[in-house]
C-alpha positions as CSV (number, residue, x, y, z in Angstrom):
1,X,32.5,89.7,173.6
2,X,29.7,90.2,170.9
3,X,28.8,89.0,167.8
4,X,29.0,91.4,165.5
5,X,27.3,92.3,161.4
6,X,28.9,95.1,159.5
7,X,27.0,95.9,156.8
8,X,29.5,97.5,153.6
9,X,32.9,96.3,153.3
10,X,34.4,99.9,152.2
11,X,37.1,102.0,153.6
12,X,34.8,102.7,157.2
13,X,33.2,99.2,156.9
14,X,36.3,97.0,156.4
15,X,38.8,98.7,159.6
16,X,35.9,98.9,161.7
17,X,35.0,94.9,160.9
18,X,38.9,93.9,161.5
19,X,39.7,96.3,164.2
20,X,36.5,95.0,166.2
21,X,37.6,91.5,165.6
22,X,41.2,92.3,166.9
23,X,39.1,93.5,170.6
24,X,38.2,89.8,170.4
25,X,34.7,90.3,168.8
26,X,33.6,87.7,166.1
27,X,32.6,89.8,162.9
28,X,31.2,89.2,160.0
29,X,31.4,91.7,157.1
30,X,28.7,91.7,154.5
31,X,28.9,93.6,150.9
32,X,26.9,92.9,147.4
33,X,29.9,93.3,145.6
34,X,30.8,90.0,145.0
35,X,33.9,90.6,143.6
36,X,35.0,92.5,146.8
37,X,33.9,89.8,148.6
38,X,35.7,87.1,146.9
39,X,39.0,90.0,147.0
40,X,39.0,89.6,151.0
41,X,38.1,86.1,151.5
42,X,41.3,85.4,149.1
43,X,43.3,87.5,151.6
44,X,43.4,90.5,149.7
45,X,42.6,94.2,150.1
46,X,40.4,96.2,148.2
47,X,41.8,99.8,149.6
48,X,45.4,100.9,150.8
49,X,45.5,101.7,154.9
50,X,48.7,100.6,156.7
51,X,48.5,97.9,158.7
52,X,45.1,96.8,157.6
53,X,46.0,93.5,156.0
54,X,47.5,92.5,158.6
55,X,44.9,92.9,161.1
56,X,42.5,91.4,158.3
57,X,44.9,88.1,158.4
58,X,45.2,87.9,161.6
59,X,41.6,87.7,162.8
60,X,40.5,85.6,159.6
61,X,43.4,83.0,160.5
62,X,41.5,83.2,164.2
63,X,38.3,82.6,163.0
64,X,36.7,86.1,164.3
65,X,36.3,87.3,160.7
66,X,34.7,86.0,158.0
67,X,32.8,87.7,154.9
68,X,29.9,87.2,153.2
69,X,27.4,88.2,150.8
70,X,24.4,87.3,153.2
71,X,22.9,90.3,155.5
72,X,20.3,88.2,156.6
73,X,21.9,85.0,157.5
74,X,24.8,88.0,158.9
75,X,21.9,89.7,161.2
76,X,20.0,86.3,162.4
77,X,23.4,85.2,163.8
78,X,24.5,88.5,165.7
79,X,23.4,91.0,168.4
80,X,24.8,93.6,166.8
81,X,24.8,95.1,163.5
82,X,26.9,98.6,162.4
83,X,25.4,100.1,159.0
84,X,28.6,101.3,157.1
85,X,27.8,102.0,153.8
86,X,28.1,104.9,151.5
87,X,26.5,108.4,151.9
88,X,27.5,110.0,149.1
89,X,26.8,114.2,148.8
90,X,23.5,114.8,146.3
91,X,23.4,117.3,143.9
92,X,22.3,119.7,147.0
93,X,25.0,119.0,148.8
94,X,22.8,116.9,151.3
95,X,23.8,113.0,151.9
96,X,21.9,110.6,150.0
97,X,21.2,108.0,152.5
98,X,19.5,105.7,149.8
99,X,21.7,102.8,150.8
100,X,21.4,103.7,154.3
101,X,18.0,102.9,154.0
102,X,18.2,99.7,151.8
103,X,20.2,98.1,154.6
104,X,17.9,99.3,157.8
105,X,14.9,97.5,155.5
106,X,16.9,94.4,155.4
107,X,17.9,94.3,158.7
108,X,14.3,95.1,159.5
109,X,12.7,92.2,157.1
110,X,15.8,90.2,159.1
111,X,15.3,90.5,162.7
112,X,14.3,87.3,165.1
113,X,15.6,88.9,168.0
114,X,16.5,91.9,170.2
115,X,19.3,93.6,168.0
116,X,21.2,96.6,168.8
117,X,21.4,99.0,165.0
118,X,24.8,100.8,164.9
119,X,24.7,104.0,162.7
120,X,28.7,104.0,161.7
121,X,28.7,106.1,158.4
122,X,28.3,109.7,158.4
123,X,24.8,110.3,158.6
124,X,22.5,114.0,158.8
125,X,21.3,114.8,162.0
126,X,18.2,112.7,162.3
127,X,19.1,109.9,160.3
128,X,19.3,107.6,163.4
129,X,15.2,108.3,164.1
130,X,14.8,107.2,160.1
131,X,16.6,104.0,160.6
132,X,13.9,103.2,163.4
133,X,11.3,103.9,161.9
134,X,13.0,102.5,158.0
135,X,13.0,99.2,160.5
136,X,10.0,99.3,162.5
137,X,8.3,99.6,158.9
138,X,10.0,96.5,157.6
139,X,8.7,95.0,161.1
140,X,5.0,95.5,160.4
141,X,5.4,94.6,156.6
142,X,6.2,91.4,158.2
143,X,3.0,91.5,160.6
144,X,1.1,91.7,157.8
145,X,1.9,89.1,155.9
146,X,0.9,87.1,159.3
147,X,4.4,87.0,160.5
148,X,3.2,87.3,164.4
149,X,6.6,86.9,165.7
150,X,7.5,90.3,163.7
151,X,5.3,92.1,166.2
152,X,7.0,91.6,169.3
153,X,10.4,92.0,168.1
154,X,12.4,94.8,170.4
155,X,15.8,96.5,169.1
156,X,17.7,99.7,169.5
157,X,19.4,102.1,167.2
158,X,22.1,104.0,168.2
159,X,24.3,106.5,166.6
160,X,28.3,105.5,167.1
161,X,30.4,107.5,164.3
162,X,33.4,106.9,163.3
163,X,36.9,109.4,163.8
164,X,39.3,107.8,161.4
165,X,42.0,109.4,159.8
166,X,42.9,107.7,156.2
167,X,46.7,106.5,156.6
168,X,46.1,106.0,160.3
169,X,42.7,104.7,160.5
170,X,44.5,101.2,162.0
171,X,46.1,103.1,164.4
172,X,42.7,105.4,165.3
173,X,40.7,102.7,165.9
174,X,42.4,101.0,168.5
175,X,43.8,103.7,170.0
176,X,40.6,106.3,169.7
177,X,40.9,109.7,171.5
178,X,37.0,109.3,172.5
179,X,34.1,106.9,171.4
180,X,30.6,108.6,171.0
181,X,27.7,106.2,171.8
182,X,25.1,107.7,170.9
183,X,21.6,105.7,172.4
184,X,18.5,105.7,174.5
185,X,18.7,102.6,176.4
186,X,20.7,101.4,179.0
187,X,20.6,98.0,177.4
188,X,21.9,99.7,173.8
189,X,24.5,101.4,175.7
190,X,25.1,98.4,177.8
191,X,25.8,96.4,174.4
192,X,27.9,99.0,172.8
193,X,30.0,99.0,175.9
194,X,30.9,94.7,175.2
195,X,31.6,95.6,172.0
196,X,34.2,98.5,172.8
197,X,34.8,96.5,176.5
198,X,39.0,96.1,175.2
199,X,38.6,100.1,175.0
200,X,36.3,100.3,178.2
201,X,39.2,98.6,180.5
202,X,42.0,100.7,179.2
203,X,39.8,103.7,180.4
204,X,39.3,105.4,176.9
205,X,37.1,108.5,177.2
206,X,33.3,107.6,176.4
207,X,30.8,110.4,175.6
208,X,27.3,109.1,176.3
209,X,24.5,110.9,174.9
210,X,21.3,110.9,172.4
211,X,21.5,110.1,169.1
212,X,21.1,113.5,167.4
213,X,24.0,115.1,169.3
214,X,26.4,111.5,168.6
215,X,25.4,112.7,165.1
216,X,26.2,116.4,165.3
217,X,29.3,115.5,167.2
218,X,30.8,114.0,164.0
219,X,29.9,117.1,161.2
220,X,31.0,119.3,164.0
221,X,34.8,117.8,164.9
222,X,35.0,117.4,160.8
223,X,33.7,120.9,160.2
224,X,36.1,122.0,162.7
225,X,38.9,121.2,160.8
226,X,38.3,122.2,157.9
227,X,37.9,125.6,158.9
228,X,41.2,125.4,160.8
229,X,43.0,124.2,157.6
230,X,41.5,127.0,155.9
231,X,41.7,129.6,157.9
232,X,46.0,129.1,157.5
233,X,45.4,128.8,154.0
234,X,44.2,132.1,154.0
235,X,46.7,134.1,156.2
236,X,49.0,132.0,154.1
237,X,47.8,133.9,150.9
238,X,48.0,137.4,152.9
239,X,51.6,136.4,154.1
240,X,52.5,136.3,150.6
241,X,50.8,139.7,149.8
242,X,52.7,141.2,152.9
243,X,56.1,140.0,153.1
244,X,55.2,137.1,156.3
245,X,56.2,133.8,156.5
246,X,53.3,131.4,157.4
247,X,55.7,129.1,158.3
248,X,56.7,131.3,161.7
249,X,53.6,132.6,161.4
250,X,51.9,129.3,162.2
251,X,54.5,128.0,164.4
252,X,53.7,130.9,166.7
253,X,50.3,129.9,166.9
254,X,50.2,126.5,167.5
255,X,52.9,127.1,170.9
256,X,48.8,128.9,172.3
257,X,47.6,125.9,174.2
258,X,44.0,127.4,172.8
259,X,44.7,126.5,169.4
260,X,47.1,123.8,168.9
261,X,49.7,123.3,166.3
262,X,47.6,120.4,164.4
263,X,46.5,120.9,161.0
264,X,48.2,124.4,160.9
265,X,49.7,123.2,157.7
266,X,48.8,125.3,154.7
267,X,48.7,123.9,151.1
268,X,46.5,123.6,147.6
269,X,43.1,122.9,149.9
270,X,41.5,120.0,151.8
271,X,40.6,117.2,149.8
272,X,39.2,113.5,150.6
273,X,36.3,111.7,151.8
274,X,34.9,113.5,154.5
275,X,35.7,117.2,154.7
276,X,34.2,117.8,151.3
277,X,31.5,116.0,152.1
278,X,30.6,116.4,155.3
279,X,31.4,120.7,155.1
280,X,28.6,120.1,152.2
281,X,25.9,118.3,154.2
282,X,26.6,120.2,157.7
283,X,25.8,123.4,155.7
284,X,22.8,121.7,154.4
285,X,21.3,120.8,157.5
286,X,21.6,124.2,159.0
287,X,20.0,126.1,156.1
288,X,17.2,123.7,156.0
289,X,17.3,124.1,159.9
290,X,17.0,128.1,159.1
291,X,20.2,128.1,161.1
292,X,22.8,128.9,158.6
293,X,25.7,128.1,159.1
294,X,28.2,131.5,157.9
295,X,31.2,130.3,158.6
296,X,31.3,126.5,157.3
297,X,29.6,128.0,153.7
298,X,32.8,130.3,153.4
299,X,35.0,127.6,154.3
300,X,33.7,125.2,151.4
301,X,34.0,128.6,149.3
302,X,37.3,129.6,150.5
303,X,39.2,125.9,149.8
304,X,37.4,125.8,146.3
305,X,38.9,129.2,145.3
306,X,42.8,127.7,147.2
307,X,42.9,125.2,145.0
308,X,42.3,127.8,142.2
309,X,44.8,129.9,143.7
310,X,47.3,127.1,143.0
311,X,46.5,126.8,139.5
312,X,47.2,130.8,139.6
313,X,50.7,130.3,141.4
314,X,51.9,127.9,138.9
315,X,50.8,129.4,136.1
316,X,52.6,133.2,137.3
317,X,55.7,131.1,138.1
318,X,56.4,130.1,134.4
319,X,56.0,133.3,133.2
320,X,52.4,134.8,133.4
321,X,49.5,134.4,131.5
322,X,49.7,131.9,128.1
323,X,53.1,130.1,129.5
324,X,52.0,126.8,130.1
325,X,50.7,126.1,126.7
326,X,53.5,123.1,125.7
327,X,54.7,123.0,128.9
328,X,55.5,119.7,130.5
329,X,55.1,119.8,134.2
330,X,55.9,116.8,136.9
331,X,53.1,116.5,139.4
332,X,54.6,114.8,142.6
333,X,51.6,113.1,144.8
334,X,48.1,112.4,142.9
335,X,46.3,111.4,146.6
336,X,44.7,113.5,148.7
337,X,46.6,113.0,151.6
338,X,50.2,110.2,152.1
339,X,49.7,106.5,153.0
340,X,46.0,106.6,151.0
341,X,45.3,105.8,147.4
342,X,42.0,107.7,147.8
343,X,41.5,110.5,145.3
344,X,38.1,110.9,146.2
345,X,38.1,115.3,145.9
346,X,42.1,115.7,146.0
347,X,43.0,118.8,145.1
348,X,45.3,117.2,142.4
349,X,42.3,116.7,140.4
350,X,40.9,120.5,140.1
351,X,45.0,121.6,139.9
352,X,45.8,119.1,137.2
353,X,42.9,120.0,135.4
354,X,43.3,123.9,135.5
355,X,46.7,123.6,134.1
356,X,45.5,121.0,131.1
357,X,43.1,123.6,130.2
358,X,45.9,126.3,130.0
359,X,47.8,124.0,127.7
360,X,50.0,122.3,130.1
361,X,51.0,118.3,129.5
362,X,51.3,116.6,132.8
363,X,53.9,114.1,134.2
364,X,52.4,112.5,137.1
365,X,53.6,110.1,140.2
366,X,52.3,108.8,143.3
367,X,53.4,105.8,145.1
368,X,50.1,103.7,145.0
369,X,47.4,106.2,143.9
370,X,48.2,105.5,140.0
371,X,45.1,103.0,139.1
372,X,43.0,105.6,140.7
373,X,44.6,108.1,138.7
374,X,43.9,106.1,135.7
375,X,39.9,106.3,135.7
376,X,39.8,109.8,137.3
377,X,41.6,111.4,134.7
378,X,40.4,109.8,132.0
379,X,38.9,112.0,130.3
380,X,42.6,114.3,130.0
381,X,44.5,111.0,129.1
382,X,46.1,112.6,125.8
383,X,48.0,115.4,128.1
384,X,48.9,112.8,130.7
385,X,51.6,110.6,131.1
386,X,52.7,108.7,134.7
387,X,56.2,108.1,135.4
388,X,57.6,104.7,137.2
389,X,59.0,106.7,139.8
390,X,59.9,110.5,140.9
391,X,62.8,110.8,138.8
392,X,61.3,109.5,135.7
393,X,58.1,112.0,136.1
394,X,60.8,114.6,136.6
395,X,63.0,113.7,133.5
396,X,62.2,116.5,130.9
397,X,59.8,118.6,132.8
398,X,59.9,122.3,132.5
399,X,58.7,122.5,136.2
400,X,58.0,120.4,139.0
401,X,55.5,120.7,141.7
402,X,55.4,118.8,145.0
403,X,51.4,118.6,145.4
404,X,51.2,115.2,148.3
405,X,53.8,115.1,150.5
406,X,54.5,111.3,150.3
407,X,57.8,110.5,152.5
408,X,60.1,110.1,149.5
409,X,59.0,113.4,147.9
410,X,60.3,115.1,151.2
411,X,64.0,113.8,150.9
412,X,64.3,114.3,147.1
413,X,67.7,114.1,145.5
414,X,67.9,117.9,144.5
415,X,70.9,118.1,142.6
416,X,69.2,115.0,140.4
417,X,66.4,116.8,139.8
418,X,67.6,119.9,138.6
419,X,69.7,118.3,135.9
420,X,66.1,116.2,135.1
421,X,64.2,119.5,134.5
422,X,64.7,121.6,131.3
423,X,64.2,124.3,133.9
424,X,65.0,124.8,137.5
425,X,60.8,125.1,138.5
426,X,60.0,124.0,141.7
427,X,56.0,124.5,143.6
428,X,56.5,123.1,146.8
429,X,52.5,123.0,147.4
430,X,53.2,121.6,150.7
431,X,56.0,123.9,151.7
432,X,58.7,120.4,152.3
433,X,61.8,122.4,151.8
434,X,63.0,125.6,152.5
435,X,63.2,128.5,150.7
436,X,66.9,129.6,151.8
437,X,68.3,126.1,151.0
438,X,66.1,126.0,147.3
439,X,67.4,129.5,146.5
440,X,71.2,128.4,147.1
441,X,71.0,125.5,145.0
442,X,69.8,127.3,142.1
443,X,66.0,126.6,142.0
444,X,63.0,129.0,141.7
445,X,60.7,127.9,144.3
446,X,57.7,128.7,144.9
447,X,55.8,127.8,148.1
448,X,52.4,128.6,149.7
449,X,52.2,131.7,152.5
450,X,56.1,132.2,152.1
């Protein structure tokens, strides 16, 4: 087993540090936040992921976890060390990989010893060469000074990014459908392979390769999706135009073995950490590349205008143009996705606001998203008000629209809530129920592609 640095202790950082410690590793996760820090090493959890806290008390009570605040003492007393901290888009859409770079300088100002350099966040294509050189640069600073050791010191960098699904991240990591090793030496990939060897033996699929395709691999798969998801939420919009039900529409397509039933699933857009991001930075790579990239640019085009769409449907539903002014809707689901509290580019947040501006008041509700909520909607607190529950959202609404599809907004008590509502409204943005048994119990529903 291997000793193991992870450098960020955010939603990437902390299941990759506890899930490698579960393989039997002995981790240690460093951050500069120390009152993250001092969150985890009280046995707390900074972010919402089933099972995670139980994974986190299980190898801290083992003694193959620990946290800290120091990456140097962190990267003196391990082989390896996985960069996982924040990319965040630019104002181009590009990643900023400033604290990419902070880290691989520390590491490199760190080093007394062969070292194997783990790209885990989603980096650009290329970003794996800057980390060398980031390093090597922090090496000869050292040489400089009259460090002699500095100039002998070998270690390899190698791209290894990460495929984790918010809500089942736990579940990804241990049970991966493929690990990408991205590296250049068979000693690098030789390391990687200790580090993954509980994967190795139950025979999960490894791709080998360099580091710019390990990188590539990553905006492709996410880039991928995205279009899939938004390529049903647009023959969702022309079923509604033509009479088609996306529903059998999409259950057709997903019995072709070539395209798969997964994420066939229309609704108000893709939202969350990744696609956002990483359909932003792909497209930036391939216009600076002079390889544009057509079809990922209308994608990020096409799920901005969905979620506008949305705003569109609710709005026509009460009555057309000017009817939400005083109107008090109930806004079911604030995350982007269930079992996440993550908000980060949720389509609630474009929606909500659309209808604010059009005069609406919103009653909102999500099971564990609400101190997110809090600070992202600041700025519309005076039209906002969060309920203690479904039903209390609900109580004296005007409309009420399912926007996450959280397990107990799937099974609502329907004759409750049309007695709660001043009017029998429903958007099911998710399409949860169905249409026949809505219409017979007296609601107007709306749903998308139907």
């Amino acid at each position: 087993m291997a000793t193991i640095a992870v450098a960020g202790t955010g939603y990437v950082g902390l299941v990759s540090g506890a899930c490698l410690a579960d393989f039997g590793n002995t981790v240690v996760c460093v951050d500069t936040d120390l009152k993250k820090i001092q969150v985890l090493e009280a046995g707390k959890v900074p972010i919402y992921e089933s099972g995670l806290e139980d994974v986190i008390a299980r190898n801290v009570a083992a003694k193959r976890l620990r946290f800290s605040l120091d990456l140097v003492e962190a990267v003196r007393q391990c082989e390896v060390v996985f960069i996982a901290v924040g990319t965040p888009p630019a104002d181009d859409g590009s990643a900023d990989l400033t604290y990419v770079e902070r880290v691989a300088r520390e590491i490199g100002a760190a080093i007394n010893g062969y070292k194997v350099i783990v790209d885990k966040s989603t980096v650009p294509v290329g970003t794996g060469r800057k980390v060398r050189a980031w390093i090597a640069e922090a090496l000869a600073a050292r040489g400089a000074a009259g460090d002699d050791v500095a100039k002998n010191l070998p270690f390899d960098v190698v791209s290894n990014p990460e495929f984790l699904r918010e809500g089942s991240a736990v579940q990804d990591f241990m049970h991966p459908d493929r690990v990408v090793i991205g590296a250049e030496t068979d000693a690098a990939r030789n390391m990687m392979k200790e580090v993954y060897r509980a994967l190795y033996l139950n025979e999960t699929p490894y791709i080998e390769t360099n580091l710019e395709s390990a990188e590539m691999i990553k905006y492709a798969s996410n880039a991928f999706l995205a279009v899939k998801i938004t390529f049903i939420n647009e023959i969702a919009n022309l079923c509604e135009a033509i009479g088609a039900n996306i529903q059998d529409v999409a259950k057709a397509m997903g019995r072709d073995g070539r395209i798969g039933g997964k994420f066939l699933h229309p609704g108000p857009g893709y939202g969350g950490s990744c696609f956002p991001k990483d359909t932003q930075a792909l497209a930036r790579i391939g216009r600076d590349a002079g390889s544009p990239l057509a079809v990922v640019e209308a994608t990020i085009n096409a799920n901005d205008q969905q979620k506008q769409r949305m705003i569109d449907k609710i709005e026509q539903g009460m009555g057309g143009e000017g009817s939400l002014k005083g109107k008090k809707i109930a806004v079911l689901g604030l995350a982007f996705k269930p079992n996440t509290d993550d908000m980060r580019e949720a389509p609630s947040l474009v929606i909500i606001q659309g209808l604010v501006q059009k005069g609406a008041l919103i009653s909102a509700c999500d099971p564990v998203a609400i101190h997110e909520a809090l600070w992202r909607l600041e700025s519309m607190k005076d039209a906002i008000t969060f309920g203690t529950d479904e039903y209390a959202a609900i109580d004296g609404a005007d409309a009420l629209v399912v926007m996450t599809e959280w397990n107990q907004y799937r099974n609502l008590d329907l004759e409750r809530v049309k007695r709660l509502l001043t009017r029998p409204i429903f958007f099911d943005l998710r399409n949860v129920y169905k249409r026949k048994d809505m219409k017979q119990k007296g609601f107007d529903y709306f749903a998308v592609g139907q």
